[in-house]
N, C-alpha and C positions, 0 to 999 in steps of 0.2 A: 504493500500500500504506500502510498506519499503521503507526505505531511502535510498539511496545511498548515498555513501561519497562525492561526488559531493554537493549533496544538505545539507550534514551535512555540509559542509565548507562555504555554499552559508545563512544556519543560524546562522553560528557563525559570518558572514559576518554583517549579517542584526543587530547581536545583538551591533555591535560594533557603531552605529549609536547613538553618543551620543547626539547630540542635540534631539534628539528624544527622547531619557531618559529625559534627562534634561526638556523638554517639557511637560510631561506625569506629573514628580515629581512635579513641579511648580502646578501644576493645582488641583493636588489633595494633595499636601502635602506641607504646608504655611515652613516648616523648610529647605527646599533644596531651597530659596527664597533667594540666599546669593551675597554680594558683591565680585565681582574680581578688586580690587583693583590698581588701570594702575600705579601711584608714587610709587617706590620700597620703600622708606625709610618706608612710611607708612604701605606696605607692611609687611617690616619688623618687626616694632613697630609692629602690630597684633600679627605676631609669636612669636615674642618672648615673647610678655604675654601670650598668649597660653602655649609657653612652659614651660615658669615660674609657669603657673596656673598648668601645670603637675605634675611638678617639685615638685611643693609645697605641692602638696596632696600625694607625695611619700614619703615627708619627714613628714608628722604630722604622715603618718602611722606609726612609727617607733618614734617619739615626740610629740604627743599628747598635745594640748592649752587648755583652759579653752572651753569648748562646745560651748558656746557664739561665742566665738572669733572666731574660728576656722569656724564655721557657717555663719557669719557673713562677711569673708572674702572671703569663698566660694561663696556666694551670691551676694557679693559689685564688685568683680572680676568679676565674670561670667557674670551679667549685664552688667557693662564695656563692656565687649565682645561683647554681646549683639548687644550694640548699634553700634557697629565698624562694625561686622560685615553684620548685618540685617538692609536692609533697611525699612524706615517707611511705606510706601506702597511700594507694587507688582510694578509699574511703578517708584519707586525713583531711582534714579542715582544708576547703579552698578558699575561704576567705580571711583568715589570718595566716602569720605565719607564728607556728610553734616555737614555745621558749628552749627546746634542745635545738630546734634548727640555726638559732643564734649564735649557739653556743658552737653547731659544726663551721657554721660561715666563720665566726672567728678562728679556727683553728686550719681550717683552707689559708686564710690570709698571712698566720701563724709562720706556716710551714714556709710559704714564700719569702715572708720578712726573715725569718730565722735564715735563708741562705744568701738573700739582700744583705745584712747584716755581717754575715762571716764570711762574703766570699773570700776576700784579701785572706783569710787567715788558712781557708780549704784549699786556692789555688799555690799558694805562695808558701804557706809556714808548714805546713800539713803534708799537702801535696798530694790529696784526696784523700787522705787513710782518716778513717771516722774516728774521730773519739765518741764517749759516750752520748753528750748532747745531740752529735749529729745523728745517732741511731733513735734515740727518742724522736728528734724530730722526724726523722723518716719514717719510723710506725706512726707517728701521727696522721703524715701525708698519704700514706699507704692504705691506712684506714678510710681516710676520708675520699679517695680515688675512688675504691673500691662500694666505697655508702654511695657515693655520689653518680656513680656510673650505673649501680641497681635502679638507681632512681629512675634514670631516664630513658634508660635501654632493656632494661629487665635485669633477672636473676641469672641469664644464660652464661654472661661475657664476664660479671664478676668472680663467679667460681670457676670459670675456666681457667682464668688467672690464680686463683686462691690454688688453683690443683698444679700448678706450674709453680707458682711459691713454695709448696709445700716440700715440692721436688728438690731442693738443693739439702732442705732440712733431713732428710732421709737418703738420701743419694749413695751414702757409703755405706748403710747399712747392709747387713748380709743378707736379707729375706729380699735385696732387689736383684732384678735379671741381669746377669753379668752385660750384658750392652748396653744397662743404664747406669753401672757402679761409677762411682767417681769420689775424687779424693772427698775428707770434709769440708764444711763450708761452716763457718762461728756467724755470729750477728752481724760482725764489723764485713764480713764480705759480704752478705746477700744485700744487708739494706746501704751499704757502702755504693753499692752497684746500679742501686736502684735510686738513691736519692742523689750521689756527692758527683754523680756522671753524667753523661752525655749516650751514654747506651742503655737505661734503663726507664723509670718513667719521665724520664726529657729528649728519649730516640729521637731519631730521626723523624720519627710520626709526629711528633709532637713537633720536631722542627717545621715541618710541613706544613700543619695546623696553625701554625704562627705565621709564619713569613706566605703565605698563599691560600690557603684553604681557605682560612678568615676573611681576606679579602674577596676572594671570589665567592661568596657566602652573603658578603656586604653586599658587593654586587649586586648579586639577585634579586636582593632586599629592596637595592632603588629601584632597578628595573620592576619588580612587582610592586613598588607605590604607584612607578607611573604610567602601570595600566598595561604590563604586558602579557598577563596573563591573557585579557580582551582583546588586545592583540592578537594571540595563536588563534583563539577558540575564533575570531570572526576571521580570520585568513584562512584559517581550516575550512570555516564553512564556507566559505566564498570559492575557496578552489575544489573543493569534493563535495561538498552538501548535497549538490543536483543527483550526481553519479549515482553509478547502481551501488546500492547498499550505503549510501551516503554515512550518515552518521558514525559505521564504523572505521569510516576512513578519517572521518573528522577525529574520531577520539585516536585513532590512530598517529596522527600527525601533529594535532597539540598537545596529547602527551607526552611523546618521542620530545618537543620542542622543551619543551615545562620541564620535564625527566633531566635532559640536560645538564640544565640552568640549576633544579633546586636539588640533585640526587633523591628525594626522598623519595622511592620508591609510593609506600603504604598514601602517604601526604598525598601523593599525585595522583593516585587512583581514586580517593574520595572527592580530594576536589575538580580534580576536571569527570571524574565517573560521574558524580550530583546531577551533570548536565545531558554527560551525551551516552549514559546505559540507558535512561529511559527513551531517547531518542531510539537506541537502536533494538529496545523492545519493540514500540511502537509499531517499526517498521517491518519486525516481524521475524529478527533473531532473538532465540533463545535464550532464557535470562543466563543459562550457565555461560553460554560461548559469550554473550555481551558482557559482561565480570570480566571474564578471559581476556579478552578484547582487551579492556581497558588495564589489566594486570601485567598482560606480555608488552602492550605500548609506553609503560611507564616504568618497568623496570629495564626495560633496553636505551631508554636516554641516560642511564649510566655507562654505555660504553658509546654516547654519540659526540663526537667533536661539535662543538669547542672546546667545551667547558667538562662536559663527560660527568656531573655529579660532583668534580671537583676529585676522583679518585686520582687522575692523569695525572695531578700534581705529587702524592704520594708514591706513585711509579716512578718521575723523573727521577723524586729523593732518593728512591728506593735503587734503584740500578744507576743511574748517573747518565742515563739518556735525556737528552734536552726535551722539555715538552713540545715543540714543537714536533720533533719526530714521532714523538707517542701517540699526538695527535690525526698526523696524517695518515702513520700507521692503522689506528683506528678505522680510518674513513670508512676503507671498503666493506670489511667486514661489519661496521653497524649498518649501514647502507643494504646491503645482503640480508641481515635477521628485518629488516623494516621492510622489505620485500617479500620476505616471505611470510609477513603476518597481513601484509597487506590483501597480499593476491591468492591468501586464505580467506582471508574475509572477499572480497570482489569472485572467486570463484565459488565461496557458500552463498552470493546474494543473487549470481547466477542458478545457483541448481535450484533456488525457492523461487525462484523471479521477484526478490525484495527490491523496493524501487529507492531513490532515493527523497530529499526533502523538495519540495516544491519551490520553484529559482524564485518567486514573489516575494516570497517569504523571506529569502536567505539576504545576506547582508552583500550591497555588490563591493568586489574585488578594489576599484579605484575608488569608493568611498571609504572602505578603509583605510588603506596606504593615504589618502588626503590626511586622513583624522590621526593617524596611529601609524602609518609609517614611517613616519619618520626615525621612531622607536627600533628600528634593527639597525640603524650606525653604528651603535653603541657597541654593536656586538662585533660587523665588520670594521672599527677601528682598534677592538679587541685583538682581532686575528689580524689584522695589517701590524699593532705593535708586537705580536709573537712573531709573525712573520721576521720583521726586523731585528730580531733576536736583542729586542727589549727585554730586561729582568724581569722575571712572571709579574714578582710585587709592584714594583715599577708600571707595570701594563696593566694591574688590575685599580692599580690606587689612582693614574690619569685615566683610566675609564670610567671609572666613580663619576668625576668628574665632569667628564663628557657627557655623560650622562642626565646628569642635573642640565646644564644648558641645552641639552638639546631635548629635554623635557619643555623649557621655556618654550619651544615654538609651536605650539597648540595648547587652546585651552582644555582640551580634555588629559594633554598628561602632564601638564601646567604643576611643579613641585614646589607649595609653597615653602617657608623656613621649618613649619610642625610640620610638615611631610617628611623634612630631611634629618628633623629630629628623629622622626617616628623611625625610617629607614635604618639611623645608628641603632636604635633601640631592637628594632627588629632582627637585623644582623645579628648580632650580640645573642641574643636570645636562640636564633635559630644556630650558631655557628656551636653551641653548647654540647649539643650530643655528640659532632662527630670531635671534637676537643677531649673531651670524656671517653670516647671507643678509643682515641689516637694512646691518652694517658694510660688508660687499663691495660691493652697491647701491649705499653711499656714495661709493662711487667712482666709480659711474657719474654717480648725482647730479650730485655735485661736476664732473664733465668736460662735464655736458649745460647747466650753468650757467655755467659757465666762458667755455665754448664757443657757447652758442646751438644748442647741434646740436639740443634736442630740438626748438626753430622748424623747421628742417630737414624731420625727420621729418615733423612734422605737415606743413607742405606738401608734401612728396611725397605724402602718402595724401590729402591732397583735390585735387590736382592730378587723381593714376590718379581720385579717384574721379570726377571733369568733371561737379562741382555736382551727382550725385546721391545721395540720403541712403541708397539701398537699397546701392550699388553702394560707399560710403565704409564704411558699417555693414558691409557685406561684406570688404572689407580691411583694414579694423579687426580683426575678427573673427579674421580670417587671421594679421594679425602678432601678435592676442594671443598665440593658439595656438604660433605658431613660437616668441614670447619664451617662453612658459608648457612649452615641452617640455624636461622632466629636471630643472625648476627647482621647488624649494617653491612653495608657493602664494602664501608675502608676497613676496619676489623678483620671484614673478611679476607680481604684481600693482602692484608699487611701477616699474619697466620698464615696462609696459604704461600706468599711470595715468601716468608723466612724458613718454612717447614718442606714444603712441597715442589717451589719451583726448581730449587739445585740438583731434585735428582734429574732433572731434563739435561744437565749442563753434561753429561757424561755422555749424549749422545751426539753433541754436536750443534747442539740447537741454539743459535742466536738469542741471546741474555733476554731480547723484547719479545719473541717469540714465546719465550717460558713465561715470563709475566704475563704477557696476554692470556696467555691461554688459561690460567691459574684464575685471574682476573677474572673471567667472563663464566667458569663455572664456582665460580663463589660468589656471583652476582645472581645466576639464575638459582641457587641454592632458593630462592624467592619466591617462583615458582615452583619447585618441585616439591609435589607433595612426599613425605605427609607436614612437612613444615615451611609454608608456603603462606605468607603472611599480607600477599600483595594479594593473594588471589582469593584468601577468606574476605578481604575488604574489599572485591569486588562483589564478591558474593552478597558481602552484607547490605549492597543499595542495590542488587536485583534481584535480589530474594530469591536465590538460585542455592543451590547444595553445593558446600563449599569446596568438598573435595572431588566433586565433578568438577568444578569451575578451575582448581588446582589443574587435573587432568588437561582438560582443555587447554589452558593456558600452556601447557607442555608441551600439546600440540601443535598448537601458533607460534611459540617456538624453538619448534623443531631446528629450524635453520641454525640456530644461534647457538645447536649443541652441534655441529657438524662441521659451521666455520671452522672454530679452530682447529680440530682436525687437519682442516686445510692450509689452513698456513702455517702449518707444524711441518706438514708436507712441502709448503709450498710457499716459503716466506715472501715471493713476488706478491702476492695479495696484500702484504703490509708493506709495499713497497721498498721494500731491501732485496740488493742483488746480491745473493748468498755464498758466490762464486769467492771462493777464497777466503772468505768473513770470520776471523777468532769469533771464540763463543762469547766471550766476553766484553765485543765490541760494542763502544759509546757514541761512534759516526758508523751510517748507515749509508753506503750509497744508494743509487735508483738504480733499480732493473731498468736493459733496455724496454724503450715504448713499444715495443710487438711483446712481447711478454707481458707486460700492461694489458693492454687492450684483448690480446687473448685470454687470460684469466677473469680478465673482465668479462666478457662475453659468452668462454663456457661458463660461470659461476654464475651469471643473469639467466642465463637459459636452462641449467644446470637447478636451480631456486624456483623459477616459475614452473617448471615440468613436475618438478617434489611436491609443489603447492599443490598443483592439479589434481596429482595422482592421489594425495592425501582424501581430497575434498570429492573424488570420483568426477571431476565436470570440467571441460575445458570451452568449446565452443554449444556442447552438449554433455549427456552425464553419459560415462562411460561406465562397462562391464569390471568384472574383476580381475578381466586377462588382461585388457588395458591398462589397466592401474597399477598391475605387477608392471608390465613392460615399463612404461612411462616412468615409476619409480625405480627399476635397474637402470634404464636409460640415462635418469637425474643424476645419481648416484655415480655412475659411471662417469660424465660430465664433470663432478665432483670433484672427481679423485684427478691430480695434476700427472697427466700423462699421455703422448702423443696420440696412441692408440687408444689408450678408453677416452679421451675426448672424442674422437672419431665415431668409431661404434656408438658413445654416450649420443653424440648429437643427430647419428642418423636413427638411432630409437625414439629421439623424446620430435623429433620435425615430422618424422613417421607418421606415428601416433598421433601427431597434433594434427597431421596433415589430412587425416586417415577423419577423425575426428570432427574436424571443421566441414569436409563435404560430405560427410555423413549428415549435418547439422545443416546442410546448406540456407532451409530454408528458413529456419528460429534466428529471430533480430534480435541482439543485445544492444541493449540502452546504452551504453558506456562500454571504454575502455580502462584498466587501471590506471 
């Protein structure tokens, strides 16, 4: 059926229903679990360390502290916040804040001043070895990491830490398995490690979260004051609304955009789902696949260039590859999973004949870009300064900037001064969980370094896998998944990159290639049931069964567990030419442009035949002999090789070909 404008006004109606947002996030997402504060002064007081904590990561961009420090304050601050603004359980007071939560925020701030305070005496007199004060204060901070990170993230990430802590305490004991024995560890080393350093909870993650994360987090922050969330969802509608099966292309494409910009997975399926799942009921998908829909579209703007969720930044930190590579490496393979959820949905709207919204209705293409176009400079003068091999900080603290003025040239996204309050205040606030995952993490860090465990690791996974690449890529794969379930995606991925990606380095396989790959299945961990968190929140605003809609959503994407495969295979897909490449190389050259273009081309054609075959329907709905072929065909295509490209491409043209004039006479409304 089509929409009529009527009923597009009656879903935008429905989406505005925010206790119901609010309801949906609470349940599946421990971080929207926030205090509204009723005493204004207190009120106050929040904000304005909020915006102070803004404020302040503005200016070290541009004055830069001793790494420590600056680290250190990032973390003592941001807990503070923590406890102000998160209650200790789901049912604690939202309108005041409790008198032990005072008592944590002070000892957050504690722990910072205390190493403020002595660092001349830890770097210079000492020379890191703790004395007693330092290990007080480091159970202090270690504590409060750990209260503070339950808070907002759940009970998953802190005990995983607490079980890697416990680990150096027990390590030499004789009841452990001789591959994890190790000498002892006293006080003065584990919390020595974890508080007085730079490898434990002040890693590198935490470097990251500081000098980048933060700001591109702020970012977001202004960009979503001025209106660019209204932005996607009316450029969505204006370019796919009409098509067949509109709606789901629309949530497609502005979540993909939104996903980006705010990583938050859960976040992004509530509020852009609010709008366009009952859109794409309406029209006549089912409430599980419409969940799905909007579950695979919002957790895949974590691996989409530019900005990627802000994970790209912790990769550069993490390997020493400049984000800009990481970036373009990127492209194709997000480019590929967004194709293949597309032309899943556009081949299910064909096999039902679902139409799309009615063009009267939809918002037209140039009167958005008049009103709100202007609004994506911000982002291409983003990539012109990484292009330019601008400092990330640098590039992210003048786009701020840009930002705001090129807000002034409409009054719709018009940033007053309380706009750009509200924006520091917002940042701040949102940049808190992944601050918190980065911190926790740090504990793991610190005890994998310590320790040696993460050598460990990686030899047990090339051991199981007994020297073969498909069978290690396999288990790999596995433990990303098991680390990456109920955790954020930078947790996930910073776990997975310390533990899991080294054992690839044994095969040969390019440093970005292991990261990616580790990356993307510790981000789908999201999707994959049974602990699938993006796709219960889809669920819970289409009243569909969650763990079908989990399913589904594994379905839609499929692709996105296959890519990397292929460029494990086939690193030309992430634009590196492999010919000769150390594994542990930080400059990447370019495959020649026929190698391009042909990976290009089997992998589009290669994704589209997969979709097909999945969905039974290409020009028409095919048999089950079809749907084998067409799927060996894809698959074939797939795989980087002269001859199954061959073979791959004369099955899936075949088929299609075979397919289409069998269908001659059935008109479809659109192409994808």
């Amino acid at each position: 059926m089509t929409i009529t404008p009527s009923e597009l006004k009656s879903a935008d109606a429905n989406a505005a229903t925010a206790d119901k947002q609010q309801e949906i996030l609470e349940k599946f997402d421990r971080e929207s679990i926030t205090r509204n504060v009723s005493n204004r002064y207190v009120k106050w007081f929040i904000a304005a360390i909020c915006i102070f904590y803004a404020i302040f990561h503005l200016y070290i961009t541009f004055n830069p502290m001793p790494a420590l420090l600056q680290r250190a304050i990032h973390v003592g601050v941001g807990f503070g916040l923590i406890f102000l603004i998160y209650p200790a359980t789901k049912k604690g007071a939202r309108s005041k804040v409790a008198w032990f939560d005072w008592i944590w925020f002070l000892l957050s701030l504690l722990g910072a001043g205390y190493l403020i305070f002595e660092y001349q005496n830890i770097v210079t007199v000492r020379g890191g070895i703790p004395n007693q004060l330092d290990i007080i204060f480091s159970i202090i901070t270690v504590l409060c990491v750990l209260e503070g990170t339950r808070r907002i993230t759940g009970i998953i990430l802190p005990l995983f830490a607490l079980v890697f802590l416990a680990y150096p305490f027990f390590s030499h004991m004789d009841f452990m398995p001789d591959r994890l024995l190790t000498r002892p560890y006293d006080m003065g080393d584990i919390f020595g490690q974890l508080y007085l350093k730079t490898e434990g909870l002040y890693s590198t993650a935490i470097g990251a979260s500081v000098t980048f994360i933060f700001l591109f987090i702020l970012f977001g922050a202004f960009l979503s004051r001025s209106g660019m969330g209204q932005l996607f969802n009316d450029l969505a509608l204006a370019l796919a609304g009409h098509k067949q099966g509109g709606p789901a292309k629309v949530a497609v494409i502005s979540s993909g955009f939104m996903g980006s910009i705010n990583g938050a997975a859960v976040a992004n399926v509530v509020g852009t789902g609010a709008f366009t799942i009952p859109l794409m009921k309406k029209v006549g998908y089912h409430k599980n696949f419409a969940g799905a829909v909007e579950a695979s579209a919002s957790v895949g703007g974590q691996v989409l260039p530019p900005i990627m969720g802000a994970s790209a930044f912790i990769m550069a930190e993490t390997t020493g590859v400049k984000y800009s590579t990481i970036a373009l490496a990127a492209l194709l393979p997000a480019l590929l999973y967004y194709l293949g959820v597309i032309a899943q949905v556009h081949f299910r709207a064909g096999r039902r004949d679902l139409k799309g919204i009615a063009k009267e209705s939809l918002p037209q293409l140039k009167d958005v870009m008049k009103a709100r176009g202007h609004m994506l400079l911000p982002i291409v003068f983003l990539v012109f300064l990484l292009a330019r091999s601008v400092p990330v900080g640098f590039a992210a603290a003048y786009t701020i900037g840009f930002t705001v003025v090129m807000s002034m040239l409409r009054k719709e996204t018009r940033m007053s001064f309380t706009d750009v309050l509200g924006a520091l205040e917002d940042g701040a606030r949102l940049s808190l969980a992944v601050m918190a995952a980065c911190a926790v993490v740090g504990i793991i860090i610190g005890v994998v370094s310590l320790t040696s465990f993460g050598t460990v690791m990686t030899s047990s996974i090339v051991t199981l896998g007994a020297g073969s690449l498909l069978l290690t890529l396999i288990l790999t794969m596995l433990a990303s998944m098991v680390l990456g379930m109920g955790l954020p995606s930078i947790p996930a991925y910073i776990i997975t990159a310390t533990m899991a990606a080294p054992a690839l380095a044994g095969f040969d396989i390019p440093i970005l290639s292991a990261h990616m790959f580790v990356f993307y299945f510790g981000i789908f961990a999201n999707i994959t049931p049974p602990v699938c968190l993006a796709a219960f929140a889809g669920a819970g605003i289409s009243g569909g069964d969650p763990m079908k809609t989990g399913f589904q959503s594994l379905r839609l994407a499929l692709a996105g567990f296959i890519v990397p495969f292929m460029f494990i295979y086939n690193p030309t897909m992430l634009m590196i030419d492999p010919t000769g490449l150390a594994v542990t190389a930080k400059e990447f050259p370019l495959p020649p442009v026929f190698d391009i273009v042909t990976v290009v081309v089997t992998s589009v054609i290669g994704v589209i035949g997969l979709s097909a075959a999945l969905e039974g329907f290409f020009k028409g709905m095919m048999n089950p002999l079809m749907r084998v072929a067409l799927a060996i065909g894809a698959l074939l295509l797939i795989y980087p090789e002269l001859m199954t490209d061959l073979a791959g491409g004369i099955i899936v043209l075949g088929v299609a070909a075979w397919n289409i004039k069998a269908n001659k006479s059935v008109s479809t409304t659109s192409t994808i």
